[in-house]
Structures are given as C-alpha cells and as structure tokens.
PyMOL commands that place a pseudoatom at each C-alpha (Angstrom):
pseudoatom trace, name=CA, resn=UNK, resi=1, chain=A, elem=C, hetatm=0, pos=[108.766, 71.652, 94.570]
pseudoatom trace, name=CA, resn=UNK, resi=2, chain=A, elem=C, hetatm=0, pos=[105.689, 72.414, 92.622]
pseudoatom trace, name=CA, resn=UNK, resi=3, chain=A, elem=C, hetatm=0, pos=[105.562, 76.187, 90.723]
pseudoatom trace, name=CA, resn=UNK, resi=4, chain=A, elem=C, hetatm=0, pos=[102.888, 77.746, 92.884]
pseudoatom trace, name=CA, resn=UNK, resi=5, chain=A, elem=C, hetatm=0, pos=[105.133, 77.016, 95.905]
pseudoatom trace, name=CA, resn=UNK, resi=6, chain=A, elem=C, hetatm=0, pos=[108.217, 78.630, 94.116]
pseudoatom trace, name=CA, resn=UNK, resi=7, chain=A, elem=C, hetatm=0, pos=[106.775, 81.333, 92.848]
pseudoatom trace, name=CA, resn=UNK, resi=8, chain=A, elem=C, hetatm=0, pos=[105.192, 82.199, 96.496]
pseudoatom trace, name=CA, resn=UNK, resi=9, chain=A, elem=C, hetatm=0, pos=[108.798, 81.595, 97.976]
pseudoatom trace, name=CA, resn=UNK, resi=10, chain=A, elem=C, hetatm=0, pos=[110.103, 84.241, 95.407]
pseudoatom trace, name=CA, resn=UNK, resi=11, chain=A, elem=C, hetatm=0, pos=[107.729, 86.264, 96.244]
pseudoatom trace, name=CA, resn=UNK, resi=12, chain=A, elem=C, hetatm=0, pos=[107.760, 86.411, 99.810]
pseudoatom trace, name=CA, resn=UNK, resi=13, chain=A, elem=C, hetatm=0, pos=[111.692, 86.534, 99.719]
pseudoatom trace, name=CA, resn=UNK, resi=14, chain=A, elem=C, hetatm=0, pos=[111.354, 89.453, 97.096]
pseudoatom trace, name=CA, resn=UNK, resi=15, chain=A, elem=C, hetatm=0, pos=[109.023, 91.239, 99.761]
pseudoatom trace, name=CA, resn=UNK, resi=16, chain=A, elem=C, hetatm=0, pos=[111.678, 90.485, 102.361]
pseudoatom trace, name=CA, resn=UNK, resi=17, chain=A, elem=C, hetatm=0, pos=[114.538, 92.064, 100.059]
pseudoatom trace, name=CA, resn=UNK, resi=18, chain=A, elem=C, hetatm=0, pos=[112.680, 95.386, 99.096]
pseudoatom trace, name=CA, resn=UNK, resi=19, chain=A, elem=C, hetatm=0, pos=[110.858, 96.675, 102.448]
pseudoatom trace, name=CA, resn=UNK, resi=20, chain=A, elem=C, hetatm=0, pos=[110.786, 99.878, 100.696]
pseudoatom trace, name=CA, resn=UNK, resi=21, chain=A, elem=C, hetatm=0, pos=[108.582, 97.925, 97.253]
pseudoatom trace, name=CA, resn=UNK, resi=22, chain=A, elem=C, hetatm=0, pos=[106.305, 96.124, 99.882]
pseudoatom trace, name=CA, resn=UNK, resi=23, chain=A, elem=C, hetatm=0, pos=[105.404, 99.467, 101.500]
pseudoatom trace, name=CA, resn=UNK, resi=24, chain=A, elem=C, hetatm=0, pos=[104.695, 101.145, 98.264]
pseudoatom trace, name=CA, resn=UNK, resi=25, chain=A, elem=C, hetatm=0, pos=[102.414, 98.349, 97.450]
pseudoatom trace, name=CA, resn=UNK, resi=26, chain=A, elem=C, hetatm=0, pos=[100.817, 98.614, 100.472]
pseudoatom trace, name=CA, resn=UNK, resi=27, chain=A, elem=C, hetatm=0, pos=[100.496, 102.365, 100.308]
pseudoatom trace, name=CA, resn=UNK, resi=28, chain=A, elem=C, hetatm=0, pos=[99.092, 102.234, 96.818]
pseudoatom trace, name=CA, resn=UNK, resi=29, chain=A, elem=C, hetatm=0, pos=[96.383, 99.897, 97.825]
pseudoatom trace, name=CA, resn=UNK, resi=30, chain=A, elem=C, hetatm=0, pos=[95.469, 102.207, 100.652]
pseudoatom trace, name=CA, resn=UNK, resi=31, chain=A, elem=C, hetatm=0, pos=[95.095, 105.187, 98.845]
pseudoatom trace, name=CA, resn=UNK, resi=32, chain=A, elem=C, hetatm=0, pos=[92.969, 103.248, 96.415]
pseudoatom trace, name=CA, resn=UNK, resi=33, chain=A, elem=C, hetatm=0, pos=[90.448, 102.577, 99.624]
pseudoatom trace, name=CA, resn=UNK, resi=34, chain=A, elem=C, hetatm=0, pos=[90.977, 105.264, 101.496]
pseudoatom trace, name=CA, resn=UNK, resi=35, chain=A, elem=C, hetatm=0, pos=[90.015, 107.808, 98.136]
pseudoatom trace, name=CA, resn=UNK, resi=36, chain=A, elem=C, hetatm=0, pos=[86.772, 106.332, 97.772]
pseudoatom trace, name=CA, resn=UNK, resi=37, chain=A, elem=C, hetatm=0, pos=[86.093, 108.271, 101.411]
pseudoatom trace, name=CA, resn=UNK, resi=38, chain=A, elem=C, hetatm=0, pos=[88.301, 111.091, 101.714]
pseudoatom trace, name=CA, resn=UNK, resi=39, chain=A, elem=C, hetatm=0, pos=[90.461, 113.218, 99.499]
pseudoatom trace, name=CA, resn=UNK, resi=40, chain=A, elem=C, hetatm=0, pos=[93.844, 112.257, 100.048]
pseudoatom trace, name=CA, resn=UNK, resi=41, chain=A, elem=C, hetatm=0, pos=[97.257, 113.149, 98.525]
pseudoatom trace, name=CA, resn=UNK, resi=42, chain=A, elem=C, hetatm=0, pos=[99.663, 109.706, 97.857]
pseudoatom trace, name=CA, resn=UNK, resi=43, chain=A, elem=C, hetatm=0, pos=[102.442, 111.960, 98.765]
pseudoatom trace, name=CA, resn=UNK, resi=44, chain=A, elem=C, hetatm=0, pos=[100.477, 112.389, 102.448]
pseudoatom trace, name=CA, resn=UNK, resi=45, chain=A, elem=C, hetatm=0, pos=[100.334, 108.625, 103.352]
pseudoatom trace, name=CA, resn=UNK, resi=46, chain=A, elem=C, hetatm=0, pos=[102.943, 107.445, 105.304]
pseudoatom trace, name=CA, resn=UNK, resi=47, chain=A, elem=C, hetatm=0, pos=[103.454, 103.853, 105.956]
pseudoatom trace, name=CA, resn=UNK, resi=48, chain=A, elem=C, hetatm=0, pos=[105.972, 102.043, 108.616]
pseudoatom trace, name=CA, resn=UNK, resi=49, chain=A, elem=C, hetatm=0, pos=[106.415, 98.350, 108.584]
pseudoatom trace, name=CA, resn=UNK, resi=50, chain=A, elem=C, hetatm=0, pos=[108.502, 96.840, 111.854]
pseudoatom trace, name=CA, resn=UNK, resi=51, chain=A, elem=C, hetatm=0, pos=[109.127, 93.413, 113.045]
pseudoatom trace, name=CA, resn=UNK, resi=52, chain=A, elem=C, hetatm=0, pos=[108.780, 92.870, 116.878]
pseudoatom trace, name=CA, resn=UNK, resi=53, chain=A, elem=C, hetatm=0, pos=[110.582, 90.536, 119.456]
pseudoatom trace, name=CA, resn=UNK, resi=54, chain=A, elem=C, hetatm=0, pos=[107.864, 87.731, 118.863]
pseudoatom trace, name=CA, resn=UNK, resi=55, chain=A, elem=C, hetatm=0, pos=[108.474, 88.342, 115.065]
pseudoatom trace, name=CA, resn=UNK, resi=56, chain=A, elem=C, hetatm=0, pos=[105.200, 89.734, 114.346]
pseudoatom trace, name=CA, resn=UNK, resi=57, chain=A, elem=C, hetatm=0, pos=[104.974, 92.687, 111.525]
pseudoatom trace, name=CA, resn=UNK, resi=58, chain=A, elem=C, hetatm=0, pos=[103.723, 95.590, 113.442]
pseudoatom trace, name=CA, resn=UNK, resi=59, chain=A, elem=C, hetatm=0, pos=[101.952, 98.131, 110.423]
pseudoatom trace, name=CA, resn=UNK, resi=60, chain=A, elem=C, hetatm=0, pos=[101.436, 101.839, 111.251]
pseudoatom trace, name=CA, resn=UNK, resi=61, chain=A, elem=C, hetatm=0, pos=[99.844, 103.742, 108.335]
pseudoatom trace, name=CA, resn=UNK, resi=62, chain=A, elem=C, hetatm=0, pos=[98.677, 107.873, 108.478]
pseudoatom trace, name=CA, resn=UNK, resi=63, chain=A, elem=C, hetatm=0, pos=[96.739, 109.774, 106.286]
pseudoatom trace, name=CA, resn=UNK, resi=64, chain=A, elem=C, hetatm=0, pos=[96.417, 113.508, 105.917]
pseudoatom trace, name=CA, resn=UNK, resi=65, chain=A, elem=C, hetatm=0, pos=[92.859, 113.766, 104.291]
pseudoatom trace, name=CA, resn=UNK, resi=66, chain=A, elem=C, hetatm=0, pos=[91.789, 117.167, 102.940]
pseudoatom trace, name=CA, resn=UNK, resi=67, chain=A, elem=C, hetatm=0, pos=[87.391, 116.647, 103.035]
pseudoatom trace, name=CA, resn=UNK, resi=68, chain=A, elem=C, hetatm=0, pos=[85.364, 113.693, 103.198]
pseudoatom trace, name=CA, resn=UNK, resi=69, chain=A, elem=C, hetatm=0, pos=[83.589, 112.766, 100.085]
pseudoatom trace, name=CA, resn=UNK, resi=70, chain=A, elem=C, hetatm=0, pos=[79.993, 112.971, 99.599]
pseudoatom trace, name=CA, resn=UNK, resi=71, chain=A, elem=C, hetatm=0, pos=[78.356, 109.359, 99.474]
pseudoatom trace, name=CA, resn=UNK, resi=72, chain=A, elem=C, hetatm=0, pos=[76.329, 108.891, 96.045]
pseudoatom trace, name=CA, resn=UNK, resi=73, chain=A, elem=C, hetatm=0, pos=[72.563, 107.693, 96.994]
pseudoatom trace, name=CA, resn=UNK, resi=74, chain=A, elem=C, hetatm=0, pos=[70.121, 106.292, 94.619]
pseudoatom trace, name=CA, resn=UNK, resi=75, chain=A, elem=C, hetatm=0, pos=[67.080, 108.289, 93.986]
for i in range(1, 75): cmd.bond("trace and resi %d" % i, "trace and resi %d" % (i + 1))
show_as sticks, trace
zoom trace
C-alpha cells in the first residue's frame, strides 16, 4: 500500500473515530466563510452530522448572525 493511500485511510478512520473532531473542523471552516458576511459568534454555530439508511452523511449546520457586514468597494 503506497503512503498517500495510508495516510488517507488513517485519516478517514480518524474522522470516523472522533465525530465530535470532524464537526469542529467543519464548524471552524464555516465560521471562517460565514465571517467574511455576517458577524457570527463560534459559540452560535451548531453543526449535526447523521448517517441515513442509504449511508449517506446528512449535514445540518445553523448560524445565529448578529449584522451583515458591509461589502468593501473599490473607488
């Protein structure tokens, strides 16, 4: 087995061990997106990750965001 494929097993089997790391990630690279827009709290993003019967990952993520950010133009 070549190293790219191990290291994508590990991965993927480390992803499977530690929901609760997986969602963080996922939350943290939401509220990197998401702030560009709105101002958001991390604390106020909630993130569910389930598997359904045709084991497919069904992702439900809310935001509380307190304004929308102004977009910068270029004069």
């Amino acid at each position: 087995m070549d190293l790219k494929k191990r290291l994508d097993n590990v991965l993927n089997k480390d992803k499977e061990n530690n929901p609760k790391y997986l969602c963080n990630v996922i939350k943290s690279d939401f509220y990197y997106l998401i702030n560009n827009y709105f101002e958001v709290d991390f604390d106020n993003i909630n993130i569910d990750i389930k598997l359904s019967e045709n084991n497919e990952y069904i992702i439900e993520l809310n935001c509380v965001g307190e304004r929308v950010k102004l977009m910068k133009s270029i004069s």
